[in-house]
C-alpha positions as a Markdown table, in Angstrom:
| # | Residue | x | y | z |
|---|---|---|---|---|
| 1 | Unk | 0.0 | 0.0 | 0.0 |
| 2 | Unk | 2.8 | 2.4 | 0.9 |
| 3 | Unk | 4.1 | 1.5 | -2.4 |
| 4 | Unk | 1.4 | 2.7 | -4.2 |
| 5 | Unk | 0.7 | 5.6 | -2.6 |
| 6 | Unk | 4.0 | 6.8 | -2.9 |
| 7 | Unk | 4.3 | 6.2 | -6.8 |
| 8 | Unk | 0.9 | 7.8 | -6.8 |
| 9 | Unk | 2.3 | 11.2 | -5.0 |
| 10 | Unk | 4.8 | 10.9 | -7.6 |
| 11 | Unk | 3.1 | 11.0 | -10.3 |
| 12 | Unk | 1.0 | 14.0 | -8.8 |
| 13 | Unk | 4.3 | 15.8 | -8.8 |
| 14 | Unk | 5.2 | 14.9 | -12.4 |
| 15 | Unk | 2.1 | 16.5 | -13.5 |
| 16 | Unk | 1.7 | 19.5 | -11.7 |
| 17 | Unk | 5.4 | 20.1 | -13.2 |
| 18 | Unk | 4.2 | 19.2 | -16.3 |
| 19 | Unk | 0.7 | 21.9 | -15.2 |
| 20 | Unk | 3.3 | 24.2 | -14.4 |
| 21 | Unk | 5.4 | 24.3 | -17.3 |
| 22 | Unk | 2.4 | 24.2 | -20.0 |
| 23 | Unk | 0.7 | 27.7 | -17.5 |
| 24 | Unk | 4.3 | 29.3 | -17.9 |
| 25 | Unk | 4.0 | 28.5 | -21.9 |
| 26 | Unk | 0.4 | 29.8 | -22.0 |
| 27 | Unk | 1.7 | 33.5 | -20.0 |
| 28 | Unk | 4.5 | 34.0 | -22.4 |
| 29 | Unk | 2.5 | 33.1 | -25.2 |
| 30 | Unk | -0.1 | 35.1 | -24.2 |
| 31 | Unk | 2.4 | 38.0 | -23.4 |
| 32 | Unk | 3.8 | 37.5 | -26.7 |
| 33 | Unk | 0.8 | 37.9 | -28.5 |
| 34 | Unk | -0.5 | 41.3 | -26.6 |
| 35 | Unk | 3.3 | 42.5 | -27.6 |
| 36 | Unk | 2.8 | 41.2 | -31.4 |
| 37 | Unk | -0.5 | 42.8 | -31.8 |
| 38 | Unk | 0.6 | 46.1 | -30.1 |
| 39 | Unk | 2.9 | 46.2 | -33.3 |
| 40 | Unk | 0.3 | 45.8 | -35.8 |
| 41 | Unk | 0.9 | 42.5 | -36.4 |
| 42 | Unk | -2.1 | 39.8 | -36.4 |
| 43 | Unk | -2.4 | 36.9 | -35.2 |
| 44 | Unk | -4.8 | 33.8 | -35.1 |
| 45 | Unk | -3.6 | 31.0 | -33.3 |
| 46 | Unk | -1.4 | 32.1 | -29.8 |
| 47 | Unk | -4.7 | 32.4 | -27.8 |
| 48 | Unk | -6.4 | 29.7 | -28.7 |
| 49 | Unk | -3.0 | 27.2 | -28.3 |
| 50 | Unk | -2.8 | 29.0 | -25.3 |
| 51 | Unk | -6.5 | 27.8 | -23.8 |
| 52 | Unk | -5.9 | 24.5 | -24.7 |
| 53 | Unk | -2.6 | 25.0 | -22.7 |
| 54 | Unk | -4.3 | 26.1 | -19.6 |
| 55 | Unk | -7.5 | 23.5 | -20.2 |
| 56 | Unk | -4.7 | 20.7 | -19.7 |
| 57 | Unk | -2.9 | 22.4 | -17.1 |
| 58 | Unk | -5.8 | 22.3 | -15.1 |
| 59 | Unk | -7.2 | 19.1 | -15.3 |
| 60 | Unk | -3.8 | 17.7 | -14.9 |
| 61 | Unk | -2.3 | 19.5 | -12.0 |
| 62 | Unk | -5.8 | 18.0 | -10.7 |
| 63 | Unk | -3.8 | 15.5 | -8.2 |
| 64 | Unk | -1.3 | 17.4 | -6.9 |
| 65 | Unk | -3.8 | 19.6 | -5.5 |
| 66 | Unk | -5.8 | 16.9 | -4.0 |
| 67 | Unk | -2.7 | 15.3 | -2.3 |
| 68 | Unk | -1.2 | 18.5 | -0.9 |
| 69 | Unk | -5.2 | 19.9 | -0.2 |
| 70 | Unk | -5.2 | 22.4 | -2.1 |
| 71 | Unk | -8.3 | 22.3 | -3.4 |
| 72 | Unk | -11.9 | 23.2 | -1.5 |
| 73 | Unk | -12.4 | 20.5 | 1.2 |
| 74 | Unk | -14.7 | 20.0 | 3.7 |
| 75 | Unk | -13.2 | 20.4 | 7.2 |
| 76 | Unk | -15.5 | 23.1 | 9.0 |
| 77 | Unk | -17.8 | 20.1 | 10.0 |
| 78 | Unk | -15.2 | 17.6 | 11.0 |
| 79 | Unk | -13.5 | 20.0 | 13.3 |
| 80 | Unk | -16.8 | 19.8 | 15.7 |
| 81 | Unk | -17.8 | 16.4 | 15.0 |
| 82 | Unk | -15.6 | 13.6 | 17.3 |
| 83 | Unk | -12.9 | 12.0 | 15.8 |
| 84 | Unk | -14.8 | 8.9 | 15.2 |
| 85 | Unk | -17.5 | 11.1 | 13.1 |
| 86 | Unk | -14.9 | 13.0 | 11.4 |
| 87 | Unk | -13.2 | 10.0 | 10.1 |
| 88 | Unk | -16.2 | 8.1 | 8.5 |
| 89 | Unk | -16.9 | 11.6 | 7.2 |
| 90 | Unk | -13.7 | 12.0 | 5.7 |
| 91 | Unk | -13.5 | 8.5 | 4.2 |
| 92 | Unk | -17.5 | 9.4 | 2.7 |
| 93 | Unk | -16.0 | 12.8 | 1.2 |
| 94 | Unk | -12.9 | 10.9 | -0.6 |
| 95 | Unk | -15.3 | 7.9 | -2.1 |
| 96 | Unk | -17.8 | 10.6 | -3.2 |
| 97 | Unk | -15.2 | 12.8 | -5.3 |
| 98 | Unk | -13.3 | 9.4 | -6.5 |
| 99 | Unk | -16.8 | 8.6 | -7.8 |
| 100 | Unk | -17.3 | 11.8 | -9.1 |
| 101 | Unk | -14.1 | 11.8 | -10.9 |
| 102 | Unk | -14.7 | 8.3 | -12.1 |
| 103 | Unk | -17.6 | 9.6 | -14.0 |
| 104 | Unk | -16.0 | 13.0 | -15.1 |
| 105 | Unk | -13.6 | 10.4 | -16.5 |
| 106 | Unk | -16.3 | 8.4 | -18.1 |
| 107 | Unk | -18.0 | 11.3 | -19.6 |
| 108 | Unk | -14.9 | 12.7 | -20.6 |
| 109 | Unk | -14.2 | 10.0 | -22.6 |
| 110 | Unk | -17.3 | 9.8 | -24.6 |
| 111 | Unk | -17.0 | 13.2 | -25.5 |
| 112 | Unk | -13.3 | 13.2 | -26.7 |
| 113 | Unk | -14.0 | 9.4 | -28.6 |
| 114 | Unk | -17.1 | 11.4 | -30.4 |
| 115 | Unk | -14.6 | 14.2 | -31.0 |
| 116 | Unk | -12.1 | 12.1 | -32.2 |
| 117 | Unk | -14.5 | 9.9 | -34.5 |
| 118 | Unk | -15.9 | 12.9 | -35.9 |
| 119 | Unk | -12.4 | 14.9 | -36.5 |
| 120 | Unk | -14.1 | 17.6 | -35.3 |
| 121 | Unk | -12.6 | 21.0 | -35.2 |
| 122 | Unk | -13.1 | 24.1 | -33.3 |
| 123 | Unk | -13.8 | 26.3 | -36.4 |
| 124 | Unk | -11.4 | 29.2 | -36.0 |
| 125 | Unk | -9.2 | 30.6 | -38.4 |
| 126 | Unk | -6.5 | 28.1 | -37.1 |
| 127 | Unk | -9.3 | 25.3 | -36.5 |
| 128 | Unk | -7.2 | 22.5 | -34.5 |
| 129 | Unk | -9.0 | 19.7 | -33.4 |
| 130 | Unk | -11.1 | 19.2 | -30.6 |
| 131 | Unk | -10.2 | 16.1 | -29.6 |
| 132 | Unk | -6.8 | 16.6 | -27.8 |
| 133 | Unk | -8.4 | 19.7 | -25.6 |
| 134 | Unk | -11.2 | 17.3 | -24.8 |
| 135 | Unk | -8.6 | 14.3 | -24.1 |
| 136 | Unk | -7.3 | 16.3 | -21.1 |
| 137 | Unk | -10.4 | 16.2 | -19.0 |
| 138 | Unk | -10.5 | 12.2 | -18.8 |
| 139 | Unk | -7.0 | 11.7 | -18.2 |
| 140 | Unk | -6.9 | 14.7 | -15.4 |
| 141 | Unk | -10.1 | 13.2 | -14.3 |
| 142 | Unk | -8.1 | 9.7 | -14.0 |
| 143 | Unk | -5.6 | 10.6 | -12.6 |
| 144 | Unk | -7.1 | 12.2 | -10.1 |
| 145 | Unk | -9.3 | 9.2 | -8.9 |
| 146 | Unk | -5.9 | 7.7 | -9.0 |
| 147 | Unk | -4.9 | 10.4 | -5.9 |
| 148 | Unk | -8.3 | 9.6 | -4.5 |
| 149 | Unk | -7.4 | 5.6 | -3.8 |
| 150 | Unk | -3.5 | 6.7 | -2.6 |
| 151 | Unk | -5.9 | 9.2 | -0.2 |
| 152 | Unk | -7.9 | 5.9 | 0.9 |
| 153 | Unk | -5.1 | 4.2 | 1.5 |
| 154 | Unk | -3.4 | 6.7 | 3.4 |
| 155 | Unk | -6.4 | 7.3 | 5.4 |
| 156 | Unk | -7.1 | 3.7 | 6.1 |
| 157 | Unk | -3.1 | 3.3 | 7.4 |
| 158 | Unk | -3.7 | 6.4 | 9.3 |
| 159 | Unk | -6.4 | 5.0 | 11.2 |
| 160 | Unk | -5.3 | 1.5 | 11.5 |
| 161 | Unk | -2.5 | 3.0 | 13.2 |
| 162 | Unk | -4.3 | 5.3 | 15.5 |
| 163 | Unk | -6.2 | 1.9 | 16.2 |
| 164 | Unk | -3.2 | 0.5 | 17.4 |
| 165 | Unk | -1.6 | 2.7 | 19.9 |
């Protein structure tokens, strides 16, 4: 188990690098393009590249936010409910988002394999396809439930060792 959670908190690391480095692209693309344009120069495809860029870093800097908690949680109620309360809370809370994310996964993937089967594109002057922007959501959304069963697993330890003591 502590096997997998670790590999799990390292791969929530590799992609928030990876969520890092593709925001850092998006700002100096972005940059680039307000300087461009303040030239007198057009452009057609910076901003929309630079979407899809932050789309992905989103979805995939997903679990590292989860494992450092980072993202909106639900603690006001477990800090006045007894410990016992608060853990069977807490375990409730992480099965209910890895089954939300499970299904943002599922869903995800239907729409990106309808993208993909109907090469659709977004219909801009630069028109890439749809599918790869789409593609992040299911894989973020995996990866994520993936964080979610390293947090079950690190929750159960934590209180099989708290039974023990």
């Amino acid at each position: 188990m502590q096997g997998f959670v670790r590999a799990a908190d390292r791969l929530a690391v590799t992609c928030a690098v990876l969520a890092g480095a593709l925001l850092t692209t998006a700002a100096l693309l972005i940059t680039w393009l307000v300087i461009w344009r303040s030239l007198g120069n057009s452009a057609y495809w910076e901003l929309e590249a630079a979407i899809y860029m932050m789309v992905a870093a989103c979805f995939l800097g997903s679990p590292y936010c989860l494992m450092t908690k980072g993202h909106v949680g639900v603690d006001l109620l477990t800090t006045y409910l007894p410990s016992a309360w608060a853990r069977r809370f807490h375990l409730f809370v992480v099965w209910l988002g890895l089954a939300v994310c499970l299904y943002l996964a599922w869903k995800g993937w239907l729409l990106t394999h309808e993208t993909f089967v109907k090469m659709e594109r977004t219909g801009s002057i630069w028109n890439p396809l749809k599918w790869p922007l789409y593609a992040t959501m299911p894989v973020g959304m995996l990866l994520t439930a993936l964080q979610y069963v390293a947090e079950l697993f690190r929750t159960t330890n934590t209180n099989a060792s708290v039974g023990h003591q």
